[in-house]
C-alpha positions as a Markdown table, in Angstrom:
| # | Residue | x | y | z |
|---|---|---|---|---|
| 1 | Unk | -18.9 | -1.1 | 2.3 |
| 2 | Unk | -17.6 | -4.0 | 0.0 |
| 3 | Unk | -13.9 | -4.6 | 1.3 |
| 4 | Unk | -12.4 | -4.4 | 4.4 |
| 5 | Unk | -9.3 | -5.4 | 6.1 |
| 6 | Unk | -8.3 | -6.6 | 9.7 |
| 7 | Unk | -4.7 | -8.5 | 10.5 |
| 8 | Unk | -4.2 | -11.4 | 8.3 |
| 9 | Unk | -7.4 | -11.0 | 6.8 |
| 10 | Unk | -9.2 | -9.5 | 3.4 |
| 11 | Unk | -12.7 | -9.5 | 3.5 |
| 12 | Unk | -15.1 | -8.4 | 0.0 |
| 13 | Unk | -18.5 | -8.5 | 0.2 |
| 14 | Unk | -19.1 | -7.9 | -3.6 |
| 15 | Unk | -16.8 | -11.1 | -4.1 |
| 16 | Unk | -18.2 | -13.3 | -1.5 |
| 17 | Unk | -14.5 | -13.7 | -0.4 |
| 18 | Unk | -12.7 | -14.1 | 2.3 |
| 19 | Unk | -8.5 | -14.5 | 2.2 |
| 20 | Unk | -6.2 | -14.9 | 4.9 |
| 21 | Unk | -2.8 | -14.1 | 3.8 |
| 22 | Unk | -4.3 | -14.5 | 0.1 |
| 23 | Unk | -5.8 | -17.6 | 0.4 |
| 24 | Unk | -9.0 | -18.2 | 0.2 |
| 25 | Unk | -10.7 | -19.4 | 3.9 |
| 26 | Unk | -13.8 | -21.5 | 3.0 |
| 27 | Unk | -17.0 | -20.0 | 5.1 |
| 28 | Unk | -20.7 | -21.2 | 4.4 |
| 29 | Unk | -23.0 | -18.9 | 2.6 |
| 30 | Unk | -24.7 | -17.9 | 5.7 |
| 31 | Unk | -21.8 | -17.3 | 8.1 |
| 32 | Unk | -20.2 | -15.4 | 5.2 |
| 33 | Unk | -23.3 | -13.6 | 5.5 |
| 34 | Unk | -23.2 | -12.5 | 8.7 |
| 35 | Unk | -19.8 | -12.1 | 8.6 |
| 36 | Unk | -20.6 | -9.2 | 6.4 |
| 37 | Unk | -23.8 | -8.2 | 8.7 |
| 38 | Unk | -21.5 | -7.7 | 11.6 |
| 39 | Unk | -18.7 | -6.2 | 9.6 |
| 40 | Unk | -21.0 | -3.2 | 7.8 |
| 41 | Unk | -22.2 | -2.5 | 11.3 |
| 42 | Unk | -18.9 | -2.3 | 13.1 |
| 43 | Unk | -18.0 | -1.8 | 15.8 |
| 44 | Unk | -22.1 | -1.3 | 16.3 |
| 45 | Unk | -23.4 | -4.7 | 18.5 |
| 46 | Unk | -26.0 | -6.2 | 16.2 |
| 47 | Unk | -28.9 | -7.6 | 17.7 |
| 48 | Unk | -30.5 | -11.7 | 17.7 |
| 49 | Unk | -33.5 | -10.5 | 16.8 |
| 50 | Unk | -32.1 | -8.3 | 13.8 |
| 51 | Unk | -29.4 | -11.3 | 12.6 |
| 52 | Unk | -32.3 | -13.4 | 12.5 |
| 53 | Unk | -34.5 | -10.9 | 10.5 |
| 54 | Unk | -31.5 | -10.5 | 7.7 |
| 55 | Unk | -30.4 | -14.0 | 7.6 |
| 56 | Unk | -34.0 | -15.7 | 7.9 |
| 57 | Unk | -36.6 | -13.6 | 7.1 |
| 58 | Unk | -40.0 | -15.0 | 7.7 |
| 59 | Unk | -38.5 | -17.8 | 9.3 |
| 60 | Unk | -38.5 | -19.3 | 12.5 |
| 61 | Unk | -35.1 | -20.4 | 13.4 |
| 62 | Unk | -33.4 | -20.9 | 16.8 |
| 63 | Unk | -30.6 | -19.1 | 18.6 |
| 64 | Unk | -28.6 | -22.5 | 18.4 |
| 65 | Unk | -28.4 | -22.0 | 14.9 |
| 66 | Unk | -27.1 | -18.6 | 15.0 |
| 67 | Unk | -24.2 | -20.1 | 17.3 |
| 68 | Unk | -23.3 | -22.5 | 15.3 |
| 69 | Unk | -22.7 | -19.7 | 12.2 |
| 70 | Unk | -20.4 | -17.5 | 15.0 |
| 71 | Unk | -18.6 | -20.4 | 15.6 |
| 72 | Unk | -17.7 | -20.9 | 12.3 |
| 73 | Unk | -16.7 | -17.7 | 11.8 |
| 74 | Unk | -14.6 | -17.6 | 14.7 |
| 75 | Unk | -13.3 | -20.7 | 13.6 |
| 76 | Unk | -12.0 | -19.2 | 10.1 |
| 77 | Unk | -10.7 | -16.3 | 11.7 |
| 78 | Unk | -8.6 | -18.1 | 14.2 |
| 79 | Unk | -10.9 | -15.9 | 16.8 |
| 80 | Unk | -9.3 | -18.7 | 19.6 |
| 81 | Unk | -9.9 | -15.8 | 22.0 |
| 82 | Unk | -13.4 | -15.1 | 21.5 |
| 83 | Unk | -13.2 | -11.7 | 21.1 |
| 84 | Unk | -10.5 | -10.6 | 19.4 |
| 85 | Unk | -12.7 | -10.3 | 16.4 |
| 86 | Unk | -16.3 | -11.2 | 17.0 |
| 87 | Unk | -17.6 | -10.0 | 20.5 |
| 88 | Unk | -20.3 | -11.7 | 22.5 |
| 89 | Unk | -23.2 | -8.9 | 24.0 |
| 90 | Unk | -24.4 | -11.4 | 25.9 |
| 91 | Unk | -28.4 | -12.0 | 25.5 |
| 92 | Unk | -28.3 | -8.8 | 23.1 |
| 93 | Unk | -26.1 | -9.9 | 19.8 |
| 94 | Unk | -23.0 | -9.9 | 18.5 |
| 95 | Unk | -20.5 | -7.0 | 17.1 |
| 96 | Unk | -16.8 | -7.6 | 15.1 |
| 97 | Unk | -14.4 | -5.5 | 16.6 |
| 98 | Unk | -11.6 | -4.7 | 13.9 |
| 99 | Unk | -8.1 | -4.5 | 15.4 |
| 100 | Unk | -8.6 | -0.6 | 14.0 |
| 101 | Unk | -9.5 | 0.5 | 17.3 |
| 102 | Unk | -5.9 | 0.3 | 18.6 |
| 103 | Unk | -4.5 | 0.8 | 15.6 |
| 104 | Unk | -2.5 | 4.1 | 17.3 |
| 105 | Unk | -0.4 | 1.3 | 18.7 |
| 106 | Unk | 0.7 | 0.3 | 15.6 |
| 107 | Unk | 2.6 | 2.8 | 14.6 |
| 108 | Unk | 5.3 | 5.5 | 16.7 |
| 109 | Unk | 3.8 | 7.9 | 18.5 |
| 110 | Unk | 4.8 | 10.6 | 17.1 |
| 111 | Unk | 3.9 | 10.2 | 13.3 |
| 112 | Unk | 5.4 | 12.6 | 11.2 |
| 113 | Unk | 4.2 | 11.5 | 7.4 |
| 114 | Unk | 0.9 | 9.9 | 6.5 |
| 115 | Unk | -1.6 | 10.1 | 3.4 |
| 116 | Unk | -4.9 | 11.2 | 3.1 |
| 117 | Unk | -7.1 | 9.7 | 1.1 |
| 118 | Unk | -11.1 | 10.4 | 0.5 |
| 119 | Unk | -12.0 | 8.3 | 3.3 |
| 120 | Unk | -9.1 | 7.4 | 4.8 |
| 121 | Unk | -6.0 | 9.0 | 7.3 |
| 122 | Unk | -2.9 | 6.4 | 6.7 |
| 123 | Unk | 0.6 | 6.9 | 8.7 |
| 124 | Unk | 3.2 | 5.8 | 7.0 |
| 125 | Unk | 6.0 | 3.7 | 8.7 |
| 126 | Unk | 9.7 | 3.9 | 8.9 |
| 127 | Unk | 10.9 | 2.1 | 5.6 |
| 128 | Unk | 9.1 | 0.9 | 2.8 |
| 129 | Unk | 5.2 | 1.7 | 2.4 |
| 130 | Unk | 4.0 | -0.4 | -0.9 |
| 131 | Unk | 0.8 | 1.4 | -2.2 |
| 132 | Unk | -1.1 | -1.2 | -4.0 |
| 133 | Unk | -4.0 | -3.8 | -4.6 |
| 134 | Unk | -2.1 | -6.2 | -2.7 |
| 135 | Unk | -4.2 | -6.8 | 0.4 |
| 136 | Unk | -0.7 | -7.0 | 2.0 |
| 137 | Unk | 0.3 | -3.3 | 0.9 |
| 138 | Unk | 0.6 | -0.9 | 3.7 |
| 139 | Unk | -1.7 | 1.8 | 1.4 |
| 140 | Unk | -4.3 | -0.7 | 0.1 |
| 141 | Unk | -6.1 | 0.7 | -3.0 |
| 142 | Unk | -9.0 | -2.3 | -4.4 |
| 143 | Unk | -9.3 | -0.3 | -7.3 |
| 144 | Unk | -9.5 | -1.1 | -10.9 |
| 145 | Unk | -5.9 | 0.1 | -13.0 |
| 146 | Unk | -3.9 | 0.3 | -9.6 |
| 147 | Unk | -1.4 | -2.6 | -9.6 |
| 148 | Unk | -0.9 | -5.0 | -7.1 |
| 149 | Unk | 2.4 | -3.6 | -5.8 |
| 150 | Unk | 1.8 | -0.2 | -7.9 |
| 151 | Unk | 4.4 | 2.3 | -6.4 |
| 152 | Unk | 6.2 | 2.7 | -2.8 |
| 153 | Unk | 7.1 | 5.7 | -0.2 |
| 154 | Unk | 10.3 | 5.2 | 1.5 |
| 155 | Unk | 10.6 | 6.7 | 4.8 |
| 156 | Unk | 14.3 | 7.2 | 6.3 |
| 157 | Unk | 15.6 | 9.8 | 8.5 |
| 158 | Unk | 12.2 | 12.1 | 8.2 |
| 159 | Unk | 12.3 | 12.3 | 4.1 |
| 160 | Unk | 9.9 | 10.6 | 2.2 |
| 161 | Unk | 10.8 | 9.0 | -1.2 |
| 162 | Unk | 8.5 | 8.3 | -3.8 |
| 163 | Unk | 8.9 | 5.4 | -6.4 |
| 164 | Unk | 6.9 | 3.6 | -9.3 |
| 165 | Unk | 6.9 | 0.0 | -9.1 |
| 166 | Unk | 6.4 | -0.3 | -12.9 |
| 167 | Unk | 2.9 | -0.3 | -12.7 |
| 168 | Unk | 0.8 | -0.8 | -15.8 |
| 169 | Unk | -0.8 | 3.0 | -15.3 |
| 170 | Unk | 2.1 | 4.6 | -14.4 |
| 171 | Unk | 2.3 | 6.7 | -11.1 |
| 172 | Unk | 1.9 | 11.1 | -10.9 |
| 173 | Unk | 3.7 | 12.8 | -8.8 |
| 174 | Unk | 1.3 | 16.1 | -9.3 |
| 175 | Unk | 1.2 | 16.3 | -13.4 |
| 176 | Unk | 4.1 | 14.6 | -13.7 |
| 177 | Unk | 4.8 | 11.1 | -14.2 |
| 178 | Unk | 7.2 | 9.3 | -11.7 |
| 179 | Unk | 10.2 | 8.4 | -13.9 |
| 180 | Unk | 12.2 | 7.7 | -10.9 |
| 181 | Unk | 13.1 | 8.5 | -6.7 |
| 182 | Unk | 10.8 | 11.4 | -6.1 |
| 183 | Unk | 11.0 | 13.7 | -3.1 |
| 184 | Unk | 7.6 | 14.6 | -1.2 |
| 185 | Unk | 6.7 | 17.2 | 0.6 |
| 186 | Unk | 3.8 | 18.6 | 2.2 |
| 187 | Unk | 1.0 | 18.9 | 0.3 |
| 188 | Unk | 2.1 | 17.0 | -2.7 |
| 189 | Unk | -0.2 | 15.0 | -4.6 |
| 190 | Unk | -0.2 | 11.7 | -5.8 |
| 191 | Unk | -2.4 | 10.1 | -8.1 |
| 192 | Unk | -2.8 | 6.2 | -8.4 |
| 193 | Unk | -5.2 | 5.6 | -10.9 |
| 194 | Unk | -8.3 | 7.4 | -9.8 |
| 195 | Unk | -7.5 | 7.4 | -6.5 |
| 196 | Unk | -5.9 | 10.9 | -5.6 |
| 197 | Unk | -3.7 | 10.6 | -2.5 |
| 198 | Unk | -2.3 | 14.0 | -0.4 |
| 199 | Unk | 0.9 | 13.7 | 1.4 |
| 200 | Unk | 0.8 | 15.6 | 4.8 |
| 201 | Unk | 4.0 | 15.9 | 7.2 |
| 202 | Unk | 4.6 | 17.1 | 10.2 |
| 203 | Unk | 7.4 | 18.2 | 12.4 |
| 204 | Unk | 5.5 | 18.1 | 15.9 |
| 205 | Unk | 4.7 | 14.5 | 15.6 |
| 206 | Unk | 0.9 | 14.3 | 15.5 |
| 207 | Unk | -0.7 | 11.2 | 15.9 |
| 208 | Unk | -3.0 | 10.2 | 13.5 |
| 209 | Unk | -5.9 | 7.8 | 13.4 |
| 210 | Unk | -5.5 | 5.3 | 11.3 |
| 211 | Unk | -8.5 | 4.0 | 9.7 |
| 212 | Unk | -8.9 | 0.6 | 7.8 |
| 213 | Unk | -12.1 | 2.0 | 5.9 |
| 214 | Unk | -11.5 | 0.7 | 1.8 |
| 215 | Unk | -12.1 | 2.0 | -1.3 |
| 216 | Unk | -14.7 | 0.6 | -3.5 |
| 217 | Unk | -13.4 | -2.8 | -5.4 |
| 218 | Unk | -13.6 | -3.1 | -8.8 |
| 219 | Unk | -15.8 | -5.5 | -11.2 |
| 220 | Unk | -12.1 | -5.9 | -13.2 |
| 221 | Unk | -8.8 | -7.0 | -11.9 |
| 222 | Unk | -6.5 | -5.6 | -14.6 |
| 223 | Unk | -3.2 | -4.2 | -13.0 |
C-alpha cells in the first residue's frame, strides 16, 4: 500500500508525505518510517522486536528511542488521546488504528447508493459526493489523468445525479461521455480515467462497509 487516508490526514508512502488538510506535516525520516510500518500492517499490532528489525537492522538501539519516534508521530497527528490513531500493546508493540473501523457511523444506517471500486465499497452521502484526487473528495482516486475535483454524484430524495467537473479527461457514463446531469441507476458504470467505478443501489437500505483502502498513486500529477 502507497496511500492511505484517515480524518484530516493523507498519508503516501511512495511520496514520503504526509498532509493534514493539504499541508504538509513535517515527520523525521524514521518516524515517517514507522508511520508507514504500522500503517501497512493495520490494524495488525506490530511488535518491538520487529520495529526494531525494520527500522535498525543490525543495530542495537533502545526502546527509549522507539518512544521518542511514537511520540512524534502522535505528535503530528494530534493523537492527544493516545489511541485514537496509534495504539499502545503494552510490552508487545504498537498498531495504528484507522478511524475505518467505525466508519458504519459515518454514514445513515440505511445506505441506499454507494460505489464499488476494485478494492474498495464507498457509500455515498446525502448531497454532493466529489470523485477526485483531492485528498478531500468523498471518492478519492490517487491516480494519474483523474482531476483533483474530476466529476460529482448528487444524492437528493433517493436519485443519484451524475456530473463532470470539467475534468481534463473527460468523465463516461458507460461509452458515453458526460456532457451534462446524468441519471444513475443500478449497475451503471462509470469510468474515471482508468479507474472503473459500478454504481449499486438499494431500496432495503443495506449497510455497507466502508473501506479507506487507496488506489495506487501515480509517478505524474497531471489532472
Amino acid at each position: 500500500m502507497t496511500s492511505a487516508r484517515f480524518g484530516a490526514f493523507a498519508f503516501h508512502a511512495d511520496r514520503r508525505q504526509l498532509l493534514r488538510d493539504g499541508a504538509d506535516v513535517h515527520l523525521t525520516p524514521k518516524a515517517f518510517d514507522l508511520l508507514a510500518l504500522l500503517i501497512e500492517r493495520a490494524p495488525a499490532v506490530v511488535s518491538k522486536t520487529e520495529i526494531h528489525s525494520h527500522l535498525w537492522p543490525g543495530t542495537f538501539v533502545s526502546d527509549a528511542t522507539l518512544l521518542g519516534l511514537v511520540k512524534e508521530v502522535r505528535r503530528a497527528l494530534r493523537d492527544d488521546r493516545e489511541g485514537e490513531f496509534i495504539r499502545t500493546a503494552h510490552r508487545v508493540g504498537y498498531a495504528f488504528v484507522p478511524p475505518t473501523e467505525s466508519a458504519a457511523t459515518e454514514f445513515p444506517a440505511a445506505v441506499t447508493h454507494w460505489l464499488i471500486g476494485a478494492t474498495r465499497h464507498i457509500a455515498l452521502r446525502e448531497g454532493v459526493n466529489v470523485i477526485g484526487r483531492d485528498p478531500e473528495a468523498t471518492v478519492w482516486l490517487d491516480v494519474s489523468g483523474v482531476s483533483r475535483r474530476h466529476a460529482q454524484i448528487t444524492l437528493e430524495n433517493g436519485t443519484a445525479t451524475l456530473e463532470d467537473l470539467g475534468s481534463k479527461n473527460g468523465t463516461l457514463h458507460g461509452d458515453r461521455p458526460v456532457r451534462g446531469p446524468v441519471r444513475l441507476h443500478n449497475a451503471d458504470r462509470i469510468q474515471i480515467a482508468t479507474e472503473l467505478l459500478v454504481v449499486r443501489v438499494s431500496g432495503r437500505g443495506d449497510s455497507t462497509t466502508t473501506q479507506q483502502t487507496r488506489p495506487p498513486s501515480s509517478e505524474s500529477d497531471r489532472g
